[in-house]
PyMOL Python script that loads the backbone (N, CA, C, O; Angstrom):
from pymol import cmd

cmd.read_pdbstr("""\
ATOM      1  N   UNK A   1      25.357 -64.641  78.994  1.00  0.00           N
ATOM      2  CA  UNK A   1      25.470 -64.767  80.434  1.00  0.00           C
ATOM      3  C   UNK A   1      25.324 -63.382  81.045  1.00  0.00           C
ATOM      4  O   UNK A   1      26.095 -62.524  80.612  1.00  0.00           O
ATOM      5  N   UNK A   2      24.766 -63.159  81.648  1.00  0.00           N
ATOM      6  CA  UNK A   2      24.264 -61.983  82.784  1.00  0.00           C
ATOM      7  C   UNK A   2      25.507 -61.708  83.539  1.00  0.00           C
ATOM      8  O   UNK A   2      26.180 -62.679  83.882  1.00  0.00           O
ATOM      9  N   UNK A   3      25.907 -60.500  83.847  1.00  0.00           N
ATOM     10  CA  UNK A   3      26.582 -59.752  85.017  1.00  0.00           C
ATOM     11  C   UNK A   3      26.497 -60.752  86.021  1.00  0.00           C
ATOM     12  O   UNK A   3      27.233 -61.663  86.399  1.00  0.00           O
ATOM     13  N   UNK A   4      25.573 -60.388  86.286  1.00  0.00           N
ATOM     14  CA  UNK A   4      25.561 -60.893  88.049  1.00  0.00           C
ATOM     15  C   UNK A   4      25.391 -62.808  88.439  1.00  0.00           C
ATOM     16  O   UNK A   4      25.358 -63.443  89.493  1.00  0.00           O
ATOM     17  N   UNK A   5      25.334 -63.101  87.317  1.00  0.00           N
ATOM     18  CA  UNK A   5      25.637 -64.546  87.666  1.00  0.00           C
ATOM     19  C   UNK A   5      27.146 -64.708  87.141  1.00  0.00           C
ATOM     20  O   UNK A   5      27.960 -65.553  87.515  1.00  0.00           O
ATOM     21  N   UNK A   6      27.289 -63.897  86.372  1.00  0.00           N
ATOM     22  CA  UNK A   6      29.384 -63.994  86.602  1.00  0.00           C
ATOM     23  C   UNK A   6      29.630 -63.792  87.494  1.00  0.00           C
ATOM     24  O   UNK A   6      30.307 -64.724  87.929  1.00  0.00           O
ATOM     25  N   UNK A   7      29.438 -62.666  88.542  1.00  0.00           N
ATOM     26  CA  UNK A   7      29.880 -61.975  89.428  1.00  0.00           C
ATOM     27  C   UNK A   7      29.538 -63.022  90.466  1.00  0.00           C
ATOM     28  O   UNK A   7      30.305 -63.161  91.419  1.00  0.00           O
ATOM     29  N   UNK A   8      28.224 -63.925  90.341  1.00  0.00           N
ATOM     30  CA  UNK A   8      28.059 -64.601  91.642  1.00  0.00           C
ATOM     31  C   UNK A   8      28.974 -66.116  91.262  1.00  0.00           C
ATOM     32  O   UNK A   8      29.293 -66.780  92.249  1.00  0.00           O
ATOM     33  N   UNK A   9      29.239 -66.463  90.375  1.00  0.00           N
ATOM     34  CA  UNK A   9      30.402 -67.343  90.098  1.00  0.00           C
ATOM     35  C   UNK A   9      31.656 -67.129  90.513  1.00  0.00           C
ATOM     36  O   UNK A   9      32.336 -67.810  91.280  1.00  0.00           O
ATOM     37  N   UNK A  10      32.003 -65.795  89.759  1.00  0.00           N
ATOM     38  CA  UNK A  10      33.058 -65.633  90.312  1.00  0.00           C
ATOM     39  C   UNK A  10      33.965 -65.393  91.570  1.00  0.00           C
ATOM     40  O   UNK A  10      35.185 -65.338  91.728  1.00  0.00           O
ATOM     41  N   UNK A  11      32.641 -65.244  92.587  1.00  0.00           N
ATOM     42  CA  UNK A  11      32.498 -64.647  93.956  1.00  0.00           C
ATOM     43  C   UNK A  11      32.800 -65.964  94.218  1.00  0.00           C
ATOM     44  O   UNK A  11      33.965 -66.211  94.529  1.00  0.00           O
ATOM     45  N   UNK A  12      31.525 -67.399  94.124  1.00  0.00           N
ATOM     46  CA  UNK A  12      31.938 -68.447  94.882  1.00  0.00           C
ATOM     47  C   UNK A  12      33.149 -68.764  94.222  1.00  0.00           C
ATOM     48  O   UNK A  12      33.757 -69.380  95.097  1.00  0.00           O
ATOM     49  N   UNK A  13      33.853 -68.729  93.260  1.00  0.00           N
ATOM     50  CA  UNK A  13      35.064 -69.774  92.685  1.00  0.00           C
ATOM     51  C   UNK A  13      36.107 -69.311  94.085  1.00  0.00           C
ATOM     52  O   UNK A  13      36.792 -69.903  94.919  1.00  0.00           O
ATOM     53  N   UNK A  14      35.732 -67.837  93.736  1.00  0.00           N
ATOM     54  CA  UNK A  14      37.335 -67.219  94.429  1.00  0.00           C
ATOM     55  C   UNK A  14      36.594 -67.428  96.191  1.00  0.00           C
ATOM     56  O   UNK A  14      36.732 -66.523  97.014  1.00  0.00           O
ATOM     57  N   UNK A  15      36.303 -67.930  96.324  1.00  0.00           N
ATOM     58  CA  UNK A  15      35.586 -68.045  98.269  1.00  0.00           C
ATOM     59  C   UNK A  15      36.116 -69.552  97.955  1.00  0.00           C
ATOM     60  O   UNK A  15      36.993 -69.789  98.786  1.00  0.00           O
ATOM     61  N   UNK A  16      35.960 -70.507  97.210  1.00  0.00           N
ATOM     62  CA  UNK A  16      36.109 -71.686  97.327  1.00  0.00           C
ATOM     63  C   UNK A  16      37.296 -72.018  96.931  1.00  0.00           C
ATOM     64  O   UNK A  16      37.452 -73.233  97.051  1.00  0.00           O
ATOM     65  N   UNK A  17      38.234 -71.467  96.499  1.00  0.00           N
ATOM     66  CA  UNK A  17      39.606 -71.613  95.878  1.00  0.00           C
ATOM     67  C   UNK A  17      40.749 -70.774  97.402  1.00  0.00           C
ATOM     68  O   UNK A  17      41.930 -71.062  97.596  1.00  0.00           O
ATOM     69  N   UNK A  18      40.003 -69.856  98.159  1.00  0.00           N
ATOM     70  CA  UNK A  18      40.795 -69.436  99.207  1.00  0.00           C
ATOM     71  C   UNK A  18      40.835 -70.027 100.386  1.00  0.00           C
ATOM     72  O   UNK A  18      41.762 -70.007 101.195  1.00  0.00           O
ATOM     73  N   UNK A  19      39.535 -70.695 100.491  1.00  0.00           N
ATOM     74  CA  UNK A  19      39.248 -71.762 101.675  1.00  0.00           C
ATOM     75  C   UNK A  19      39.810 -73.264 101.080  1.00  0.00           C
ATOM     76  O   UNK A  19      40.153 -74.190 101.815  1.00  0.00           O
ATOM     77  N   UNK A  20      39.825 -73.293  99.853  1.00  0.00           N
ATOM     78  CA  UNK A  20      41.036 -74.950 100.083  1.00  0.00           C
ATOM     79  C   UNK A  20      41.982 -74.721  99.959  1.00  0.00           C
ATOM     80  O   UNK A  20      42.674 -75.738  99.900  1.00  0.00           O
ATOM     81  N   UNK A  21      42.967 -73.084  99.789  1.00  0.00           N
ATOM     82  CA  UNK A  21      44.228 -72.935  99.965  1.00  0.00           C
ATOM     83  C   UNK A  21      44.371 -72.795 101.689  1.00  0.00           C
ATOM     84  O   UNK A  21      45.127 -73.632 102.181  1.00  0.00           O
ATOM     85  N   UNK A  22      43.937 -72.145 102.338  1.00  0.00           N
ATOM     86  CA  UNK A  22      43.658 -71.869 103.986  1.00  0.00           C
ATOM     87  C   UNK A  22      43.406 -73.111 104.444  1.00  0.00           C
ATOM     88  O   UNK A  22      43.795 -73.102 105.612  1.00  0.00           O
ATOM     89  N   UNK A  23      42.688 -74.877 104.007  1.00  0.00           N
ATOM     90  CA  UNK A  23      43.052 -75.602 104.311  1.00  0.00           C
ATOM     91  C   UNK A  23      44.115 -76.659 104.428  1.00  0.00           C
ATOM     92  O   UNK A  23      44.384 -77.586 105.192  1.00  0.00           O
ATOM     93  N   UNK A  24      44.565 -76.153 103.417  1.00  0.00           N
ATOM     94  CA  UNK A  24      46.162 -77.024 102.752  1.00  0.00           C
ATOM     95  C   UNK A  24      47.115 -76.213 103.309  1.00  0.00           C
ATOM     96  O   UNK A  24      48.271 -76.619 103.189  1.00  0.00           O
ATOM     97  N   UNK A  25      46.870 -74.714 104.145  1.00  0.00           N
ATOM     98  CA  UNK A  25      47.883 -74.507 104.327  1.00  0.00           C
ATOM     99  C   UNK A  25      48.757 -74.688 105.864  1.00  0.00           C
ATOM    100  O   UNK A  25      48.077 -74.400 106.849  1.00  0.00           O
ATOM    101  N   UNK A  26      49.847 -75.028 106.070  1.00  0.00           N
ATOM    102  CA  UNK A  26      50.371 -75.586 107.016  1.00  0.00           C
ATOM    103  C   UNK A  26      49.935 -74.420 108.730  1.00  0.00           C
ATOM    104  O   UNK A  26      50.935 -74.191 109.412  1.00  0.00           O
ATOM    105  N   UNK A  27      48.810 -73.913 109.179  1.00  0.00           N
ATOM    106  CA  UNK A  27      48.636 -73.311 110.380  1.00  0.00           C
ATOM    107  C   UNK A  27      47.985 -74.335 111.625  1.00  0.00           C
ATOM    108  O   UNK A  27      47.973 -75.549 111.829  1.00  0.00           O
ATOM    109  N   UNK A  28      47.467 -73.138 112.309  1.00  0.00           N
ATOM    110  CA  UNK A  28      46.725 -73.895 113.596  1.00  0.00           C
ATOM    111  C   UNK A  28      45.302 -73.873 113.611  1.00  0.00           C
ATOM    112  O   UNK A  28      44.498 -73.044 113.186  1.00  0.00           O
ATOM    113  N   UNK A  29      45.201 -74.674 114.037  1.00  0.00           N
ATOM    114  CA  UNK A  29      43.055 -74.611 113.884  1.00  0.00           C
ATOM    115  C   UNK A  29      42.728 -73.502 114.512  1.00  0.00           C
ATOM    116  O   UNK A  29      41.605 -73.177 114.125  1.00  0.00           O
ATOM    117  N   UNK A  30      43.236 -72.584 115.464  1.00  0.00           N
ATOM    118  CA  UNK A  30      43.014 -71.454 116.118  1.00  0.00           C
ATOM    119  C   UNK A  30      43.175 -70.099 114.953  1.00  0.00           C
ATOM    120  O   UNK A  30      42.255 -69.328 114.679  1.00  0.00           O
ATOM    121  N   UNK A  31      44.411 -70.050 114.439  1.00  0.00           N
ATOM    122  CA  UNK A  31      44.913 -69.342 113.094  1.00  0.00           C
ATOM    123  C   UNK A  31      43.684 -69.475 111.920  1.00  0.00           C
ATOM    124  O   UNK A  31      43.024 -68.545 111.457  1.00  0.00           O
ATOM    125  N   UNK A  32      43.581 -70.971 111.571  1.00  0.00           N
ATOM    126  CA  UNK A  32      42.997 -70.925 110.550  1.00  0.00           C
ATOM    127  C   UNK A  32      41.105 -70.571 110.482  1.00  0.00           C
ATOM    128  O   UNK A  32      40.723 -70.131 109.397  1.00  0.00           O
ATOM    129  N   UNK A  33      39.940 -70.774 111.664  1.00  0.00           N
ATOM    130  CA  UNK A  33      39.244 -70.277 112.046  1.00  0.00           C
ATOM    131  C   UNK A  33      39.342 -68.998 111.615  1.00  0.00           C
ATOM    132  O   UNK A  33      38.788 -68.510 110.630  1.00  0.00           O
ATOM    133  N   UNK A  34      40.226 -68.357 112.559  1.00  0.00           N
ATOM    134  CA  UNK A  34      40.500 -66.938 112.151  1.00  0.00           C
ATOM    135  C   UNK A  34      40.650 -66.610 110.694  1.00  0.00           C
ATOM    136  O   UNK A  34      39.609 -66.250 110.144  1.00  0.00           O
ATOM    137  N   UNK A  35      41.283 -66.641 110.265  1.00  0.00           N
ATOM    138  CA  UNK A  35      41.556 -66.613 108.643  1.00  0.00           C
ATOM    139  C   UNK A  35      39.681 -67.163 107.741  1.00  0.00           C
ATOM    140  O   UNK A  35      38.958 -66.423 107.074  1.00  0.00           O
ATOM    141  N   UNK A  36      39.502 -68.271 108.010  1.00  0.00           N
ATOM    142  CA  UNK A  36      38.097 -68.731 107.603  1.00  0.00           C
ATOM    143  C   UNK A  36      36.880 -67.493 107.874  1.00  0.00           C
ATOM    144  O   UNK A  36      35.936 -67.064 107.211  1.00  0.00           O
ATOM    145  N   UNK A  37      37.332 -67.259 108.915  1.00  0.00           N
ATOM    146  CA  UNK A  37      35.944 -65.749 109.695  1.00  0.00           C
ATOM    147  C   UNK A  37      36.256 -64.186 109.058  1.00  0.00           C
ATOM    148  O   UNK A  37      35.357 -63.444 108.663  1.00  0.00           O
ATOM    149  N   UNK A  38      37.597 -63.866 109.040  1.00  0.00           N
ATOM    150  CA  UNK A  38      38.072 -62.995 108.045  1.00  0.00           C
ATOM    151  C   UNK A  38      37.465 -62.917 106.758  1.00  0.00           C
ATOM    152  O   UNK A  38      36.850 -61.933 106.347  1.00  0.00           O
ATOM    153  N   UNK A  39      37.660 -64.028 106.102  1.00  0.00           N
ATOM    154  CA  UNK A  39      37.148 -64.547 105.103  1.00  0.00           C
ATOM    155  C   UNK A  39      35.854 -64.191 104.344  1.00  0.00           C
ATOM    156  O   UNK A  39      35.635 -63.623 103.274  1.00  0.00           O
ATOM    157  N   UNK A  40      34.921 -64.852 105.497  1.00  0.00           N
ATOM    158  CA  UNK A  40      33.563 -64.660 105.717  1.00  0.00           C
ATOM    159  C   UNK A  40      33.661 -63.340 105.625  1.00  0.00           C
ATOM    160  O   UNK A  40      33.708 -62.964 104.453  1.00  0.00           O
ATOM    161  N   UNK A  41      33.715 -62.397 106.508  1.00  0.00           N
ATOM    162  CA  UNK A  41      33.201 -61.471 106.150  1.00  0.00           C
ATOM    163  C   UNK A  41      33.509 -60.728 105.247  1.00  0.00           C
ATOM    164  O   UNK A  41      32.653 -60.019 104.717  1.00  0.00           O
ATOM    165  N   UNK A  42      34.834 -60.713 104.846  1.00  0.00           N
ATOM    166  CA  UNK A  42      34.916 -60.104 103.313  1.00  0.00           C
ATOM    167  C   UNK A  42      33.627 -60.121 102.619  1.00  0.00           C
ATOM    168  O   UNK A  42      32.911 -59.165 102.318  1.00  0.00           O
ATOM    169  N   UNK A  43      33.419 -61.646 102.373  1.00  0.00           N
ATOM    170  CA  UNK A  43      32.772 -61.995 101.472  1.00  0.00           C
ATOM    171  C   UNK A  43      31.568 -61.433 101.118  1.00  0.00           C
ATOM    172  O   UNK A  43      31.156 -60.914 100.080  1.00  0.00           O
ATOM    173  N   UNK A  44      30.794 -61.778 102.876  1.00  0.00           N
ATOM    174  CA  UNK A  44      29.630 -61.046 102.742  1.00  0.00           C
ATOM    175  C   UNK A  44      29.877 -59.119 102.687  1.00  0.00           C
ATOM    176  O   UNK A  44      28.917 -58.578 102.137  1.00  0.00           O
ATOM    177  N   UNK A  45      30.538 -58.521 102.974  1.00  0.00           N
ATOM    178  CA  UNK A  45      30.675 -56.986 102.574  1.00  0.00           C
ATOM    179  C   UNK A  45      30.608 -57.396 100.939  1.00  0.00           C
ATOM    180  O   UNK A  45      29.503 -57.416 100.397  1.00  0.00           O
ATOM    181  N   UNK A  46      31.839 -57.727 100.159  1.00  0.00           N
ATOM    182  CA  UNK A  46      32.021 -57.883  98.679  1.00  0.00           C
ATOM    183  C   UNK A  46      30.251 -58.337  98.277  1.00  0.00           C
ATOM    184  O   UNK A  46      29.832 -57.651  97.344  1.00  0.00           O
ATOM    185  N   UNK A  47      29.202 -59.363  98.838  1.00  0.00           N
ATOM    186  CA  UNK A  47      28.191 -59.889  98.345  1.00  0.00           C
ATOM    187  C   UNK A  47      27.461 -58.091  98.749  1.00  0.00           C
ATOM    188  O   UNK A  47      27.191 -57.149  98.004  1.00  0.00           O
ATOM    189  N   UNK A  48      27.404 -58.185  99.541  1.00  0.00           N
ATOM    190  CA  UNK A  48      26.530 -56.463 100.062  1.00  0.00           C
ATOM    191  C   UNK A  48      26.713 -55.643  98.758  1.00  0.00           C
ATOM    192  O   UNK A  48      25.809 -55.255  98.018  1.00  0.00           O
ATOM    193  N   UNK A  49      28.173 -55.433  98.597  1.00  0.00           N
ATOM    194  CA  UNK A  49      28.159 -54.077  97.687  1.00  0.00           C
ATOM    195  C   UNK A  49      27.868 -54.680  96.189  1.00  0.00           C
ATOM    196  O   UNK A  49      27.356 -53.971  95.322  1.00  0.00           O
ATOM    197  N   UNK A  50      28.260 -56.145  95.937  1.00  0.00           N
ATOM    198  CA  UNK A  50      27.595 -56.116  94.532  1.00  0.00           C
ATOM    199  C   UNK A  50      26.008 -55.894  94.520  1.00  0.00           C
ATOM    200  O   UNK A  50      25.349 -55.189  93.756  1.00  0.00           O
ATOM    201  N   UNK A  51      25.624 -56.623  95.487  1.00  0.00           N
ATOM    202  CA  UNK A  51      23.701 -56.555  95.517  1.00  0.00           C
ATOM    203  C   UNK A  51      23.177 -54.971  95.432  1.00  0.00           C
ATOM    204  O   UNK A  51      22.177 -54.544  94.854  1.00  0.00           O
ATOM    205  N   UNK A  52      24.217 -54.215  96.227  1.00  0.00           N
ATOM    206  CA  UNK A  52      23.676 -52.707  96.367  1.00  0.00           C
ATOM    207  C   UNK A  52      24.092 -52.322  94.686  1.00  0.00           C
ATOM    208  O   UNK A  52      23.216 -51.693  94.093  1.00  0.00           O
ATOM    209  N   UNK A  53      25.095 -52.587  94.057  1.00  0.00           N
ATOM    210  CA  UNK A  53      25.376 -51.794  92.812  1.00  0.00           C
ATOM    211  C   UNK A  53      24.402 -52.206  91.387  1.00  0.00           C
ATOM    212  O   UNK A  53      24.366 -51.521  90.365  1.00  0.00           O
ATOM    213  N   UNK A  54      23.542 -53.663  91.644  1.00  0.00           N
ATOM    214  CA  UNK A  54      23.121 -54.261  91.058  1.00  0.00           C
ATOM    215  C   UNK A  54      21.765 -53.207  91.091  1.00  0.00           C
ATOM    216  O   UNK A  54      21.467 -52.358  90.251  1.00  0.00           O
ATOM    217  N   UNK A  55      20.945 -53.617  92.553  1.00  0.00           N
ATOM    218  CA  UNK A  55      19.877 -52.586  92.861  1.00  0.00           C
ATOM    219  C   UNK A  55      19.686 -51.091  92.051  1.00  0.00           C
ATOM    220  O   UNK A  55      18.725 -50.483  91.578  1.00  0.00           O
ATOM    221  N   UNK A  56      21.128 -50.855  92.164  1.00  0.00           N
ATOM    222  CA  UNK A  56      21.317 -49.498  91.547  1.00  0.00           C
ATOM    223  C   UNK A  56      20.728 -49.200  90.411  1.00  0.00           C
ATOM    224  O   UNK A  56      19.746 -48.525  90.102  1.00  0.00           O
ATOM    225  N   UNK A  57      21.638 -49.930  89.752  1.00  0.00           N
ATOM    226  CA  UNK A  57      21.759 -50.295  88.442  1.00  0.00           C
ATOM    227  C   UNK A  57      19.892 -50.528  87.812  1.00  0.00           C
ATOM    228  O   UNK A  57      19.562 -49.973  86.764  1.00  0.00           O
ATOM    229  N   UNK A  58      18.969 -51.300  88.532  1.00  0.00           N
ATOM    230  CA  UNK A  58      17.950 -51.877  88.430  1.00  0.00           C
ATOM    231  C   UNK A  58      16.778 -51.000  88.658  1.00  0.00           C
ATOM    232  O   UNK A  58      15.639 -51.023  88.191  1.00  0.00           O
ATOM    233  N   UNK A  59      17.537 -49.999  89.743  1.00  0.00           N
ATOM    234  CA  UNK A  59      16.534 -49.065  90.040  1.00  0.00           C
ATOM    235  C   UNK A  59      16.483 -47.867  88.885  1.00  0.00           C
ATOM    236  O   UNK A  59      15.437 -47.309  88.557  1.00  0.00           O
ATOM    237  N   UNK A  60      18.053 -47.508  88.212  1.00  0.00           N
ATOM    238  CA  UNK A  60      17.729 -46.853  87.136  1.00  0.00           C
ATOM    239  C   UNK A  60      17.584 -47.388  85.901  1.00  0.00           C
ATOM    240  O   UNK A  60      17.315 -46.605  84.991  1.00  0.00           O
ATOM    241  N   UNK A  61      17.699 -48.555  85.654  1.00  0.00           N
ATOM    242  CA  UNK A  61      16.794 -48.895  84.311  1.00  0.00           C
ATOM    243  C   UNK A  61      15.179 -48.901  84.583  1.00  0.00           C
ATOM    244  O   UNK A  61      14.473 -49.027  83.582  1.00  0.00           O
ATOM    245  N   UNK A  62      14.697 -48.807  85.540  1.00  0.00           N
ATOM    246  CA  UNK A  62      13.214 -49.215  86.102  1.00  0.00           C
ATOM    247  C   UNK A  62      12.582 -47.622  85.523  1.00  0.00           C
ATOM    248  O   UNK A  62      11.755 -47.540  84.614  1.00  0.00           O
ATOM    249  N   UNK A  63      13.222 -46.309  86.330  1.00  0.00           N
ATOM    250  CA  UNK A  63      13.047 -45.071  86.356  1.00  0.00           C
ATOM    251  C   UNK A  63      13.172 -44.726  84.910  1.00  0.00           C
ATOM    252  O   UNK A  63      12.137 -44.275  84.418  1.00  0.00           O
ATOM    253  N   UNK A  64      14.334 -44.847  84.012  1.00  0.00           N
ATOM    254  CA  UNK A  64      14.276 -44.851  82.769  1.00  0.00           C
ATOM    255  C   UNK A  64      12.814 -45.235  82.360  1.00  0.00           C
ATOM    256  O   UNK A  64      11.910 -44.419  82.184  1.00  0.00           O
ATOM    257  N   UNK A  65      12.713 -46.579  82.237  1.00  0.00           N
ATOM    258  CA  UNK A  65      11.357 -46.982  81.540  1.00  0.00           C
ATOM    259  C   UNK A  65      10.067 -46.800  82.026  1.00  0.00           C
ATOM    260  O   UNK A  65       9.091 -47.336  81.500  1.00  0.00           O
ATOM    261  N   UNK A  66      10.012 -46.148  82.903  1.00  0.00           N
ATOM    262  CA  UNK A  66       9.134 -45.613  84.057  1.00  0.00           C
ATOM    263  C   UNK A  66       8.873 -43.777  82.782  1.00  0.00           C
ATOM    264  O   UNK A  66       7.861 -43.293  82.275  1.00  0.00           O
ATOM    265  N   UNK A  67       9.977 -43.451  82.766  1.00  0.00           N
ATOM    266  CA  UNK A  67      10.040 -42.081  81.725  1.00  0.00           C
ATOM    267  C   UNK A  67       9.697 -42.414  80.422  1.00  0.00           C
ATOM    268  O   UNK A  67       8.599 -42.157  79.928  1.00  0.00           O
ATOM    269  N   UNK A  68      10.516 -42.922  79.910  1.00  0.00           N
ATOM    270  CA  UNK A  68       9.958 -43.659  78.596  1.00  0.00           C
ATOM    271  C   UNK A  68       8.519 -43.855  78.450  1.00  0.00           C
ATOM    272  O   UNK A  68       7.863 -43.250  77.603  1.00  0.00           O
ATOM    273  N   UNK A  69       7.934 -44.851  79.422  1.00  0.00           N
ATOM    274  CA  UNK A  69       6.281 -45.027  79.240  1.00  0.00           C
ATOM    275  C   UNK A  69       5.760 -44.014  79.385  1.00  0.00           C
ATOM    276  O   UNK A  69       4.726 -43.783  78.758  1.00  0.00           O
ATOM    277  N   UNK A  70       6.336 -43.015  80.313  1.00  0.00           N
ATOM    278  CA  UNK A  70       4.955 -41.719  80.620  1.00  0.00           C
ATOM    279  C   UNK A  70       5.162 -40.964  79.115  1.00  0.00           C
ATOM    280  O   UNK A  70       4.138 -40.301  78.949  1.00  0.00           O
ATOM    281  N   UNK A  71       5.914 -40.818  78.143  1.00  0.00           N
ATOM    282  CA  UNK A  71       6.454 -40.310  77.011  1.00  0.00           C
ATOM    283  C   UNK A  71       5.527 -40.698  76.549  1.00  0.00           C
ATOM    284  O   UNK A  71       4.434 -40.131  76.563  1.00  0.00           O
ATOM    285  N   UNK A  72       5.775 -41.690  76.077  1.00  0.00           N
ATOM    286  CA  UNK A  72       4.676 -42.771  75.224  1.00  0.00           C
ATOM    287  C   UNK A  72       3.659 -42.862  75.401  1.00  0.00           C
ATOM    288  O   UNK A  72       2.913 -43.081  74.446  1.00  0.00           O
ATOM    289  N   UNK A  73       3.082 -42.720  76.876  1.00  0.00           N
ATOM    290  CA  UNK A  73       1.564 -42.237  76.713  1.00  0.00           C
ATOM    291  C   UNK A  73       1.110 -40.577  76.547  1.00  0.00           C
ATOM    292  O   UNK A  73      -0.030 -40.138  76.392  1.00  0.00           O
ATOM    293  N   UNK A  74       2.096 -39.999  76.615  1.00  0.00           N
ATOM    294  CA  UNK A  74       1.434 -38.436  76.901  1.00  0.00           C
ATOM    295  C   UNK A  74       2.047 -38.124  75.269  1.00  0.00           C
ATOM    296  O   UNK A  74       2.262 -36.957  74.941  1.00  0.00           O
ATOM    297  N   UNK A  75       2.232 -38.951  74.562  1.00  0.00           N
ATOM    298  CA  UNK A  75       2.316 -38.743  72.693  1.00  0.00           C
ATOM    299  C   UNK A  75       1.061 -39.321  71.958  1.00  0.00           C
ATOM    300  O   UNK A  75       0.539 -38.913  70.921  1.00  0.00           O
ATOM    301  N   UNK A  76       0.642 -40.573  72.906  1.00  0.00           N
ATOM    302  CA  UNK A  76      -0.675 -41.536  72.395  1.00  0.00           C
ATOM    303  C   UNK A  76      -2.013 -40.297  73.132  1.00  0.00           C
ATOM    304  O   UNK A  76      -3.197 -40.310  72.794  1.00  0.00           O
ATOM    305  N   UNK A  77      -1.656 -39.740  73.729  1.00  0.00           N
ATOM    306  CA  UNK A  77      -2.372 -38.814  74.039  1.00  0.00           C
ATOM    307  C   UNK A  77      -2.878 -37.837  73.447  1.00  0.00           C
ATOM    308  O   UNK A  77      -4.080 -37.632  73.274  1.00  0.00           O
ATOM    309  N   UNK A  78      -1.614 -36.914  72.966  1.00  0.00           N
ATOM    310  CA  UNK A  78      -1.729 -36.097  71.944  1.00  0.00           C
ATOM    311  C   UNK A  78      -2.186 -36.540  70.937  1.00  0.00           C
ATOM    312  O   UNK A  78      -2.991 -35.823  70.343  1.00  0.00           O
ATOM    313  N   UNK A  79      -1.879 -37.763  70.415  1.00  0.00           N
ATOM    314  CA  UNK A  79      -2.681 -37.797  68.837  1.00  0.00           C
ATOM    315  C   UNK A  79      -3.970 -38.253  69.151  1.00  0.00           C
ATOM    316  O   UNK A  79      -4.755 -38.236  68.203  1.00  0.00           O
ATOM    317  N   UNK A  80      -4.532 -38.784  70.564  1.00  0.00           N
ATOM    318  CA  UNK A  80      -5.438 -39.085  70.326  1.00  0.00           C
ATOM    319  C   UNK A  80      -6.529 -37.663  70.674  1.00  0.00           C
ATOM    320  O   UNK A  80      -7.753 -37.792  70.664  1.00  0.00           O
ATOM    321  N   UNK A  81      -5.913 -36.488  70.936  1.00  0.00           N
ATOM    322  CA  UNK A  81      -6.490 -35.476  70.990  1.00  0.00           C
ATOM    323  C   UNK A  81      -6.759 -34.735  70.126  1.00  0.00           C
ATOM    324  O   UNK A  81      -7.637 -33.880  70.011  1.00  0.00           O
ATOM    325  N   UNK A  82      -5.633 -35.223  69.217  1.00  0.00           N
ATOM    326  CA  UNK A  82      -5.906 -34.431  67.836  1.00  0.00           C
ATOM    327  C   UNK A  82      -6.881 -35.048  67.282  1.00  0.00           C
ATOM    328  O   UNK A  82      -7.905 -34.388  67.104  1.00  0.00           O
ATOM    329  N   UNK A  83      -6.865 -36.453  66.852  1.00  0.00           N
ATOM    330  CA  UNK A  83      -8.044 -37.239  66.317  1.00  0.00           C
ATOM    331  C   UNK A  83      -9.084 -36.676  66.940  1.00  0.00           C
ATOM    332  O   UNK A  83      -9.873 -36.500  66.012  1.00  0.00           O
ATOM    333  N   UNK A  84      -9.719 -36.182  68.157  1.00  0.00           N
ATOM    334  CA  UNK A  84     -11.042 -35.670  68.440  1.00  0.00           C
ATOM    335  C   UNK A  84     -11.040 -34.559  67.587  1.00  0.00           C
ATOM    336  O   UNK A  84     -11.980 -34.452  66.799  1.00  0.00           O
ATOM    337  N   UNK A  85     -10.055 -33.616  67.603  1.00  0.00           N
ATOM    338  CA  UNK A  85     -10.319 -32.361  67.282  1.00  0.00           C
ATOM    339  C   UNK A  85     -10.912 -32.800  65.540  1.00  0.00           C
ATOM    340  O   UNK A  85     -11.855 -32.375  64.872  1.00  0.00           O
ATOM    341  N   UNK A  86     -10.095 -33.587  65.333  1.00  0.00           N
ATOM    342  CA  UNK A  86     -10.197 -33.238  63.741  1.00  0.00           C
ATOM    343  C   UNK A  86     -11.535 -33.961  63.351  1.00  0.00           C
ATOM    344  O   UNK A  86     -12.067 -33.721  62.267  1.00  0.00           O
ATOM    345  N   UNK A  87     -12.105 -34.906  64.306  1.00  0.00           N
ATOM    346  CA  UNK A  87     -13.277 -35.636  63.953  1.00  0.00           C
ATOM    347  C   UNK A  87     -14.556 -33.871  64.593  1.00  0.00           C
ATOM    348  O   UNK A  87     -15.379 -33.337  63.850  1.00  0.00           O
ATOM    349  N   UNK A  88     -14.346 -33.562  65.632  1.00  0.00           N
ATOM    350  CA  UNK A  88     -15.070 -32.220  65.665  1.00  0.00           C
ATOM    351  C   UNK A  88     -15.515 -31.330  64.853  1.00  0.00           C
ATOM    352  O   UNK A  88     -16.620 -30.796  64.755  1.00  0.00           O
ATOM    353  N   UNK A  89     -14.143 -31.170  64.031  1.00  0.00           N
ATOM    354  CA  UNK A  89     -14.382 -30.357  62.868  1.00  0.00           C
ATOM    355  C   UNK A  89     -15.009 -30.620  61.396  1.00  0.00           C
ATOM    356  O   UNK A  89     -15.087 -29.697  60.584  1.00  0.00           O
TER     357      UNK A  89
END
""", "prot")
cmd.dss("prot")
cmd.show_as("cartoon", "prot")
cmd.util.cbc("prot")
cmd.orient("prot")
C-alpha cells in the first residue's frame, strides 16, 4: 500500500468519524454548521499540505533520476568514445 493512499484513507476515516460524532452530538444547527465549516477547512489545509509534501517528495525523486540518467549517459558515452579511439588505432 502506498503512502498517500493511507494518508488519503486515513484523512477520509478521520473527516468521516468527526462529522458523525458532530452529528450525534447534542448542539444547535447554528453551532453545529459552524463546527462542520471549521472542519472543512482543516481538512482542506491538512489535504494542501499533504499534496504539497507529496509533490516534494516527487519532485526529488524525479531530479534524482533526472541525475542518475545524465550519469548513465555521459558513462555510455565515454565508453563509447573509447571504442572509437581504440577502433582508430
Amino acid at each position: 500500500m502506498s503512502i498517500s493512499r493511507f494518508l488519503a484513507g486515513f484523512a477520509v476515516g478521520a473527516g468521516l468519524g468527526a462529522i458523525t460524532g458532530i452529528l450525534l452530538a447534542p448542539q444547535s444547527g447554528e453551532e453545529t454548521r459552524e463546527m462542520l465549516g471549521s472542519m472543512a477547512r482543516d481538512v482542506a489545509d491538512k489535504t494542501d499540505e499533504t499534496v504539497k509534501d507529496i509533490q516534494e517528495k516527487a519532485d526529488t525523486i524525479v531530479s534524482d533520476m533526472q541525475k542518475k540518467g545524465d550519469e548513465i549517459i555521459s558513462k555510455i558515452q565515454d565508453l563509447i568514445n573509447k571504442q572509437k579511439e581504440e577502433v582508430m588505432e
